[in-house]
TIROVEX-414861 format. One record per residue (C-alpha): residue number from 1; residue in three letters; x, y, z. Coordinates in Angstrom, 1 decimal. Each point is the difference from the previous one (the first is absolute). Layout:
! TIROVEX-414861
<NUM,"ALA",<X,Y,Z>>
...
END
This chain:
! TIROVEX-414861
<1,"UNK",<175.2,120.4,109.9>>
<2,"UNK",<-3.0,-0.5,2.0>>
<3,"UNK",<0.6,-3.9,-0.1>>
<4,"UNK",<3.6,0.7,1.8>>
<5,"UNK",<-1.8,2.4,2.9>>
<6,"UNK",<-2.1,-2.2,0.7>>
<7,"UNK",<2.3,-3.0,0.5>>
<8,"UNK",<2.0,2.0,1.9>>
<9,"UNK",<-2.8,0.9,2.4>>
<10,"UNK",<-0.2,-4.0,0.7>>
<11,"UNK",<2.9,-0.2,0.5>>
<12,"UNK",<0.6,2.1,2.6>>
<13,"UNK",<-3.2,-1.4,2.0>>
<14,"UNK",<1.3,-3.7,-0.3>>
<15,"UNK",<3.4,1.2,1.7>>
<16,"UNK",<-1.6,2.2,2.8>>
<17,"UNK",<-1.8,-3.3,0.7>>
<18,"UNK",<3.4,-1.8,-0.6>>
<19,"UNK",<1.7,1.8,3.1>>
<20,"UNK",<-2.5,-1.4,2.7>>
<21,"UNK",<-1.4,3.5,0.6>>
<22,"UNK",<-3.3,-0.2,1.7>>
<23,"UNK",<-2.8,1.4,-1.8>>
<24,"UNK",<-3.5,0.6,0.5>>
<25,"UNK",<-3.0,0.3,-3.0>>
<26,"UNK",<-3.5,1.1,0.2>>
<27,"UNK",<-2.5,-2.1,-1.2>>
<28,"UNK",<-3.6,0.1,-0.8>>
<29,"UNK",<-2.8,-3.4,0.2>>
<30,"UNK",<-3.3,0.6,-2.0>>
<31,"UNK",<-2.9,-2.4,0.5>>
<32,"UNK",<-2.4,-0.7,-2.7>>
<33,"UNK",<-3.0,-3.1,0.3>>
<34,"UNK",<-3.0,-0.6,0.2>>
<35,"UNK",<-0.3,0.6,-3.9>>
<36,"UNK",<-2.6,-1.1,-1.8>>
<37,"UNK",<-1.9,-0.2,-3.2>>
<38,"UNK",<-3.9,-0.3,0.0>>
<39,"UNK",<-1.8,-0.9,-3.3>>
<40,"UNK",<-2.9,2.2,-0.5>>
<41,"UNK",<-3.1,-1.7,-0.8>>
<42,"UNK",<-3.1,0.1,-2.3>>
<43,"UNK",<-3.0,-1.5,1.2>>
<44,"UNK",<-3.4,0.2,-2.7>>
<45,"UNK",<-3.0,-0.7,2.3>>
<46,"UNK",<-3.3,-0.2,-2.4>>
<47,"UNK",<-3.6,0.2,1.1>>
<48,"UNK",<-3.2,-0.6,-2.9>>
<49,"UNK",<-3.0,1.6,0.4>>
<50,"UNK",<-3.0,-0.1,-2.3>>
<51,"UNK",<-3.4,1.7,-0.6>>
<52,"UNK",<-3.4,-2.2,-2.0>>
<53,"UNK",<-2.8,2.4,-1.3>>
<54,"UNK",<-2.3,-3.1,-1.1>>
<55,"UNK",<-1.5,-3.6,2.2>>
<56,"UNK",<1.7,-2.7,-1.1>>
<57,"UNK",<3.0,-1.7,2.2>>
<58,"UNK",<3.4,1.9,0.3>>
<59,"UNK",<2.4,-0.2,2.7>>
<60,"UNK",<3.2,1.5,1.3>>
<61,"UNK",<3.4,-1.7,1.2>>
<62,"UNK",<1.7,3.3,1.8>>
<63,"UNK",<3.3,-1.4,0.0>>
<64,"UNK",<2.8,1.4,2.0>>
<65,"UNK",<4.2,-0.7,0.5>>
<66,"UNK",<0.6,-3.0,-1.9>>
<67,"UNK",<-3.7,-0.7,-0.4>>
<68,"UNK",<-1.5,0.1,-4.1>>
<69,"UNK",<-3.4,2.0,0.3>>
<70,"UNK",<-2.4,0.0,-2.3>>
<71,"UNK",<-3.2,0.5,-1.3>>
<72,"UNK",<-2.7,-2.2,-2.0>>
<73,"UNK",<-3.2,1.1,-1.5>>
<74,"UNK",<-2.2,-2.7,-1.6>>
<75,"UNK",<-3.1,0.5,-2.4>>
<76,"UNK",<0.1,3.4,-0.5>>
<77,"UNK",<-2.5,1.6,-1.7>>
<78,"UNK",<0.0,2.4,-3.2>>
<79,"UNK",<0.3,4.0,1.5>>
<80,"UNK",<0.8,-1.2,3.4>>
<81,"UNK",<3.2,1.6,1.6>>
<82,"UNK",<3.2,-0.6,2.2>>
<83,"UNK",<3.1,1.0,0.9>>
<84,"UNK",<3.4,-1.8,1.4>>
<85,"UNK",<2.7,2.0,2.5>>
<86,"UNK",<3.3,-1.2,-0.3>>
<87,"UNK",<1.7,2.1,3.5>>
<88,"UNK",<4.3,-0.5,0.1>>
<89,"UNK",<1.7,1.0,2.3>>
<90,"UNK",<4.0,-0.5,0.6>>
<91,"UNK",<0.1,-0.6,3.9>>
<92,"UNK",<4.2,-0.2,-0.8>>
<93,"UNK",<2.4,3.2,0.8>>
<94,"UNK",<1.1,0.2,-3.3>>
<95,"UNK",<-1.1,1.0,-3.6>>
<96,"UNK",<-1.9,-1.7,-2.9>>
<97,"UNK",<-1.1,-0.8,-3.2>>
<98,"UNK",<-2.9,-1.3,-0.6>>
<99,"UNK",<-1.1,-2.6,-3.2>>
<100,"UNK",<-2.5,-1.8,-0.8>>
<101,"UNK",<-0.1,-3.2,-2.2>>
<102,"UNK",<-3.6,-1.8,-0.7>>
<103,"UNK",<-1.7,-2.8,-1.4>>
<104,"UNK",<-3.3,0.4,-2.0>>
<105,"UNK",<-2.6,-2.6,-0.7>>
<106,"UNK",<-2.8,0.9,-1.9>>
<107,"UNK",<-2.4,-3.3,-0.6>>
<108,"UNK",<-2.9,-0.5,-2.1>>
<109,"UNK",<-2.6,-2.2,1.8>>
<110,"UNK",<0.1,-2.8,-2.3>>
<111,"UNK",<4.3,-0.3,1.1>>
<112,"UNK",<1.0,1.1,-4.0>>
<113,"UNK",<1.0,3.2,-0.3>>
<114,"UNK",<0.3,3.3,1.5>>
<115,"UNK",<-3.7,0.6,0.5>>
<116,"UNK",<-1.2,4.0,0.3>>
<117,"UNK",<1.3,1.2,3.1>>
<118,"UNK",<2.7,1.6,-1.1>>
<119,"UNK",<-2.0,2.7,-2.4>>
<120,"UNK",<-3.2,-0.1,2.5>>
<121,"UNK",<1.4,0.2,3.6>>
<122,"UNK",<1.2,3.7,-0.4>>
<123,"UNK",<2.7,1.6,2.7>>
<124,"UNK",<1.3,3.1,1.0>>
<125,"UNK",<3.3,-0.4,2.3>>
<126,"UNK",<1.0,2.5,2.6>>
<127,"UNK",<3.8,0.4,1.5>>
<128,"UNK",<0.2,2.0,3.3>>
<129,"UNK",<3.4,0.5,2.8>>
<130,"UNK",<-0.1,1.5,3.1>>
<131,"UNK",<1.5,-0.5,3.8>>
<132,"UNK",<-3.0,-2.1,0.6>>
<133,"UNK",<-3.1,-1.1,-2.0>>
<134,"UNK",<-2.3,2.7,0.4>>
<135,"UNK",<2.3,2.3,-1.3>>
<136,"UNK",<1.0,-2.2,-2.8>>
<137,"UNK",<-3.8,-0.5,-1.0>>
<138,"UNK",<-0.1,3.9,0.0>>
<139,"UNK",<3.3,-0.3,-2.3>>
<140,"UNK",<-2.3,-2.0,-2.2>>
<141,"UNK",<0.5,0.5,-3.7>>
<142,"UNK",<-1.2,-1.2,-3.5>>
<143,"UNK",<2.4,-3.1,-1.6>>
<144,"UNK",<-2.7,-1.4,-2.3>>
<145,"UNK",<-2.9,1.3,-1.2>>
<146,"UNK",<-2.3,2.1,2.2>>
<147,"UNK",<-2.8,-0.9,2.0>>
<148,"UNK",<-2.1,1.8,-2.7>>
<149,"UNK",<1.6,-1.3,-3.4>>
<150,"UNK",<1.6,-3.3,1.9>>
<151,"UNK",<2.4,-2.5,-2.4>>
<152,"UNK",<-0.7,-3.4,-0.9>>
<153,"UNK",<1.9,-2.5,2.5>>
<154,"UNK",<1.6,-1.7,-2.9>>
<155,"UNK",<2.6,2.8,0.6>>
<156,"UNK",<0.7,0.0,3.4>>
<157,"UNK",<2.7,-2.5,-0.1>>
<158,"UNK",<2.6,1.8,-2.2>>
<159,"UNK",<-0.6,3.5,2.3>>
<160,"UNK",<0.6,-2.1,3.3>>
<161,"UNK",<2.9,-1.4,-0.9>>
<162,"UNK",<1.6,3.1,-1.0>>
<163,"UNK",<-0.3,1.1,3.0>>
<164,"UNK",<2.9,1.3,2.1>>
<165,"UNK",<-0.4,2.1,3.0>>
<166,"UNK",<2.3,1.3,2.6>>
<167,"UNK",<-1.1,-0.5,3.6>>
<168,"UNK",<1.9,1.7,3.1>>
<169,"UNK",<0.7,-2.1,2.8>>
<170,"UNK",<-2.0,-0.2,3.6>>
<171,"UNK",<-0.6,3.9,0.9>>
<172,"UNK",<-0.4,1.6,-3.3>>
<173,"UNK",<-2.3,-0.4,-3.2>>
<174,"UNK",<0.1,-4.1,0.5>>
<175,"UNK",<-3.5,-0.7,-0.6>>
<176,"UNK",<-1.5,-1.0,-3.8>>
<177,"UNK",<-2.9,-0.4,-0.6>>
<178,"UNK",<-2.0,-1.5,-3.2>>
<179,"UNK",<-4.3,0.0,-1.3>>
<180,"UNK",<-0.8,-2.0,-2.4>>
<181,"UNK",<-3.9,1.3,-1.0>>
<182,"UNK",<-1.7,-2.1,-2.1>>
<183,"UNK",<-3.1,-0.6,-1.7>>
<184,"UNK",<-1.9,-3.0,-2.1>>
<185,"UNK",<-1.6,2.1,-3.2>>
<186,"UNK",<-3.3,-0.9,-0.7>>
<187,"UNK",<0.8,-0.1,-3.6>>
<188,"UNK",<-1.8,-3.1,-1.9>>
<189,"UNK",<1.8,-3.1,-0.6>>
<190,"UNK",<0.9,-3.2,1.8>>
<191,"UNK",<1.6,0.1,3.1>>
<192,"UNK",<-0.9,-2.6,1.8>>
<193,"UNK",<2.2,-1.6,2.8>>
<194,"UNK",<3.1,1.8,-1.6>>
<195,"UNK",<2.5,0.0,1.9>>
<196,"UNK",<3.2,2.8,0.9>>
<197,"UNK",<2.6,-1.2,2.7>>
<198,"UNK",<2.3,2.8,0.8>>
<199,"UNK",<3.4,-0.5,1.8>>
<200,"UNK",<2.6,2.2,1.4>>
<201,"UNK",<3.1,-0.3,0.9>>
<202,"UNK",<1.4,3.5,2.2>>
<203,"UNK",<3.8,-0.4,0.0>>
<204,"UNK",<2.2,3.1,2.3>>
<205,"UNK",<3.6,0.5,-1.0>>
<206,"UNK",<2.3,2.0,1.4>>
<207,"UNK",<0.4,3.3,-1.1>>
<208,"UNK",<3.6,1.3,-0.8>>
END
């Protein structure tokens, strides 16, 4: 039934037009442009710092956008102390993850084997965010070991890499920041000219 009214309703239109009447209809034009899609974007921006307690040669490589930092410490001595600060910071307007993949080289002198380093160098690894880095390095908190009971750096690997740790984009808590403490035990035993190459890899993903 409601298929027959409504034919008839068609009809009746197409035959009013039909006669040659004259008939006038409102109409109404809407504009829409100028639309347009922006990507958001992440931007990790990392700067190294580093800190020497003993006399032998170190330096620092700050790093920046696109720039690897680092830092180098060579003939340290047993009981002497240092730190490395990792600061990230996503520059982008819009949220990440942060992880971490890494390659360890611990090398005896003689170029066989693993050498000492990794049960004598001893760590402790902060983790700190904030809106900037001071207030990040006030965020600081424990990861591994303590600087009173620190761990051996033979386990910092598998802790970095499970790392993963939401940053907010440009405005809110989008600064990270990492300490690595460490310390050469004066405990007895040969480790001369060992060797422990540490290297990071800080990857940001978008959050969902």
């Amino acid at each position: 039934m409601r298929k027959a009214a409504g034919a008839g309703i068609a009809m009746l239109v197409m035959l009013a037009f039909a006669a040659g009447s004259t008939w006038s209809y409102m109409h109404d034009a809407e504009t829409s442009d100028g639309n347009i899609v922006t990507a958001g974007t992440l931007d990790l921006v990392i700067e190294v710092a580093g800190t020497y307690s003993g006399t032998g040669a170190w330096y620092v490589t700050p790093g920046g956008n696109g720039i690897n930092g680092r830092v180098g410490y060579d003939y340290i001595a047993a009981d002497e102390t240092g730190s490395i600060t990792w600061v990230l910071s996503n520059t982008g307007n819009i949220d990440g993850t942060l992880s971490i993949s890494s390659d360890f080289i611990f090398l005896d002198y003689s170029g066989v084997g693993q050498g000492s380093m990794g049960d004598n160098l001893m760590v402790n690894l902060q983790r700190g965010i904030g809106t900037n880095r001071s207030s990040a390095e006030l965020n600081l908190v424990n990861i591994l070991g303590t600087p009173a009971s620190p761990s051996a750096s033979s386990n910092l690997k598998a802790l970095l890499e499970l790392q993963e740790v939401f940053i907010e984009g440009a405005g809110g808590n989008d600064t990270l920041v990492y300490v690595l403490n460490w310390e050469l035990e004066s405990t007895p035993g040969d480790i001369y000219e060992d060797l422990l190459e540490i290297d990071l890899y800080f990857t940001l993903t978008q959050s969902w």
